[in-house]
C-alpha positions, 0 to 999 in steps of 0.5 A: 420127062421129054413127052413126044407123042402126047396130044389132048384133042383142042376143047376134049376138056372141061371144068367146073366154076370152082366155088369157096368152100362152105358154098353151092358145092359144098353138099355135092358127093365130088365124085358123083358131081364129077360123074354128072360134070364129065357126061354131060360135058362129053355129051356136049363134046360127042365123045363116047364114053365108050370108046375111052380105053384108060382113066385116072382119077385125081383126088385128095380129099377122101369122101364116102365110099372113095375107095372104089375110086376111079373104077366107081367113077369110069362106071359112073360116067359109063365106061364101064369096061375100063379101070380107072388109076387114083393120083394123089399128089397134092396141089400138083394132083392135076398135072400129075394126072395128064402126064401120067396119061401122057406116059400112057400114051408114049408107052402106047406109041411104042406098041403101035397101040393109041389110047384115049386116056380120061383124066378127070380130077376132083376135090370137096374141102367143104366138109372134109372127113374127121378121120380116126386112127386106132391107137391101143398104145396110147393113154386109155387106147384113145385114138389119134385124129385128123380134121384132114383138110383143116390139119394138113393145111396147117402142119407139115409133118416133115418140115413142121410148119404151116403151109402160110409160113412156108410163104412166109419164109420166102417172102423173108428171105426175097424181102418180099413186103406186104405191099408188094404182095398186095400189088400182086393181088390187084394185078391178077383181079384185074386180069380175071375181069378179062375171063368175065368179059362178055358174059364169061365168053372165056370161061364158056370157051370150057365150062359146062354153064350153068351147073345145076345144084343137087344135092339128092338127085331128087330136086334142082335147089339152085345153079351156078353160073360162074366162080363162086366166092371171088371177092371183090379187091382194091388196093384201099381193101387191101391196105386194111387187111394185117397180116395173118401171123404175128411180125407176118407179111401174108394178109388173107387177101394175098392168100388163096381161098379152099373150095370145091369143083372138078376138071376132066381133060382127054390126052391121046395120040395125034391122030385120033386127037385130031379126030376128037378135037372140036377144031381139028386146025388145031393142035395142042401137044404135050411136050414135057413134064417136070417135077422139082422140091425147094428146101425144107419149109419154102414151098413157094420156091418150088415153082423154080427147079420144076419150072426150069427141068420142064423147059430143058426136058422141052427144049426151050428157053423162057424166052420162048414161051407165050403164055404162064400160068402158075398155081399161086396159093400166095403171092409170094409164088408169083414174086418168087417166080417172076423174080426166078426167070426173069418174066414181068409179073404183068406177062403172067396168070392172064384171066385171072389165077387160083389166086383169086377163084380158088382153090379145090386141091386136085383140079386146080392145076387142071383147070390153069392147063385148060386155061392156059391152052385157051389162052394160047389158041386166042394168041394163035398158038405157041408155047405154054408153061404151067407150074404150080407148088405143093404140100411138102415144099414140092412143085409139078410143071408142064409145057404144052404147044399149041398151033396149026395142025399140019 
């Protein structure tokens, strides 16, 4: 979909460090921590809970009392005379929710009406629900159950494989070798070096440091000043790893970690973003969102069709674009998609990737969307591509451009 009146005002945006599950957040409710996140982040940004006219939560792992979902969090945070919308859609969960507010905002515009909509996505993998179905017409009337983060990461219902063989289909199918997955890996480390560069000076430009861990909300037990859970990587370490599957390419070093954080992102109309943007000089639109789905159990190739429908519904060429960032649970993904538009590997995922920090589910293409406006505000403006795979072989893609308000 073609967006035109969509704008998030420049730094009305924030997210969590995101740490590997069975971390620092592991025992944090991830919606009362998003609630914590999000109002000291507007805080700190002078945004008024209360002038928020709509939100939509973000969230696919299921915690205690979820379904109250987004009402419960937009009281929480203190809006409480607004409701709040829940997106589940998988890793594309943090796309998703600003192009639904986008929608909103379109829709808006048309009624001469300018919402300001708050999309906050949250995720905890650590400690996922054990989930029991009754089932009276099994032996014995057993129920059936779900370990629903361990068991979804592990079989498709639909294409029935695990989601590492989808990465693997690919990678046999492009001839993709270990090695050149490796290569991949060492490349996007050594971007994220950049992000750690003066003390995290990128990653302060949008996280709310240090966040304080507690669990109670009784006693602080310790903080956390930056990705939690990032390993160390060299191309001697890697070249030890095996792969994970037998006759496989895929290590776990060229794989994504689960973990937990959230993100939170204001999308609203042009003229009230310039009125809530921490530099009104600039200006970050939203100009397209775009889905797309490979063939059954090659998820990685998603990227692809949904990359190329966003850039038509935008209007430009991938000639046109100046920074890309991708949701890249394999390196298969950042293969398959450099080889798929024709862009340098090394022209990709600059500070670093969900590759190398992680991987909360919802927040994660949340938090390369901030990223990527960040990086183009450092480049002095200009177009920016977001894309990243999802459970059942799907992808979400999103194009912003970011430049002088005029």
């Amino acid at each position: 979909m073609r967006i035109e009146h969509a704008y998030i005002p420049y730094g009305a945006y924030w997210s969590t460090p995101f740490c590997r599950w069975q971390g620092s957040f592991a025992n944090l409710h991830a919606f009362r921590f998003a609630a914590d996140v999000a109002k000291r982040a507007m805080a700190e940004r002078e945004l008024d809970p209360g002038t928020l006219d709509a939100f939509f939560l973000g969230t696919t792992v299921p915690a205690l009392s979820s379904f109250y979902g987004g009402p419960w969090l937009a009281g929480m945070i203190g809006a409480e005379g607004i409701s709040g919308t829940m997106i589940s859609q998988a890793c594309a969960t943090g796309a998703r929710v600003i192009a639904s507010a986008a929608y909103e905002v379109e829709i808006g515009d048309k009624q001469s009406i300018e919402p300001i909509i708050l999309g906050i996505t949250a995720d905890r993998t650590s400690n996922g629900p054990h989930l029991v179905y009754p089932n009276p017409h099994a032996p014995g009337a057993r129920p059936d159950s779900e370990d629903w983060v361990w068991d979804n990461f592990g079989r498709d219902p639909f294409a029935k494989n695990a989601m590492i063989e989808t990465a693997e289909n690919v990678a046999k199918e492009e001839n993709i070798t270990t090695e050149a997955q490796h290569e991949v890996v060492v490349m996007r480390h050594e971007q994220y070096q950049a992000a750690l560069a003066d003390d995290s000076a990128f990653l302060k430009r949008f996280m709310p440091l240090p966040i304080e861990i507690n669990p109670t909300g009784r006693k602080v037990i310790g903080e956390v000043t930056g990705d939690e859970g990032v390993f160390p990587t060299t191309a001697e370490g890697l070249k030890r790893l095996k792969p994970v599957l037998p006759e496989g390419t895929v290590t776990y070093g060229g794989q994504t970690f689960p973990a937990d954080g959230n993100a939170g992102v204001i999308v609203t109309s042009k003229e009230k973003a310039a009125q809530l943007s921490r530099d009104p000089k600039i200006e970050v639109q939203i100009l397209a969102y775009a889905e797309g789905r490979a063939k059954k159990g090659f998820m990685p190739q998603a990227n692809l069709p949904a990359a190329k429908q966003v850039l038509e519904f935008a209007g430009l060429k991938v000639k046109d674009l100046n920074a890309i960032k991708s949701h890249n649970p394999f390196a298969v993904n950042e293969i398959c998609l450099s080889n798929g538009l024709g862009i340098p590997l090394e022209k990709m995922n600059n500070y670093g990737s969900s590759l190398i920090w992680g991987h909360p589910q919802g927040p994660t293409g949340m938090r390369l969307v901030i990223e990527l406006i960040e990086e183009l505000v450092i480049q002095g403006g200009g177009y920016g591509l977001f894309t990243g795979c999802a459970a059942g072989d799907t992808a979400a893609s999103l194009v912003v451009h970011v430049r002088e308000a005029g």
